[in-house]
N, C-alpha and C positions, 0 to 999 in steps of 0.2 A: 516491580520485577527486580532481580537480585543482577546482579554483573555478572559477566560471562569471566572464563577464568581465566582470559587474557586481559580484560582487562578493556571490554568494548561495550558500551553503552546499548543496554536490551529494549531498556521502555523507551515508550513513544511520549512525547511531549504534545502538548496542545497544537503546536505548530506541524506536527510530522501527523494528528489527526487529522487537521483541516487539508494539508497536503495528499491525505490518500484517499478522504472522501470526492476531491476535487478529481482527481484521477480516474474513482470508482462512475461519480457522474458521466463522466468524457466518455469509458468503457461502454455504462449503461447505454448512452443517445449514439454513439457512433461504431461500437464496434458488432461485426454481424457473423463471425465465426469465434469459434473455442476451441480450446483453452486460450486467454490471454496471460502472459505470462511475462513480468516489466518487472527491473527496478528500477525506481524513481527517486531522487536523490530532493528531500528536501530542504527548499530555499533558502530556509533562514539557520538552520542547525547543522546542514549537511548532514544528517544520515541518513544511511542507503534504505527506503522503505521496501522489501518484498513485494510485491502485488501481482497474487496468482486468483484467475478466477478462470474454474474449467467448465460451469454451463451457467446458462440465463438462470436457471431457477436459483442457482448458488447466489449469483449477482442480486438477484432481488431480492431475498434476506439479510443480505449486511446493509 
């Protein structure tokens, strides 16, 4: 993905995928109302991941 025109880092790295699949899990098994709607800052790169999921059936296609 191309950079934003400030100058802030768009793509996701291997590490901000494993960080939002870990997340998306946690959603899946614990959360029981929608929309969730989180940023999540991950660990190892610090960037801010979006993480919006507005019903179960959206959640079980990604």
């Amino acid at each position: 993905m191309a950079k934003a025109s400030k100058g802030f880092r768009t793509e996701e790295y291997d590490c901000c995928r494993r960080t939002r699949a870990r997340v998306l899990e946690t959603v899946r098994k614990n959360v029981l109302s929608f929309p969730f709607i989180q940023n999540v800052v991950c660990a190892t790169c610090k960037m801010v991941l979006k993480v919006r999921v507005y019903n179960r059936q959206e959640l079980e296609e990604v």
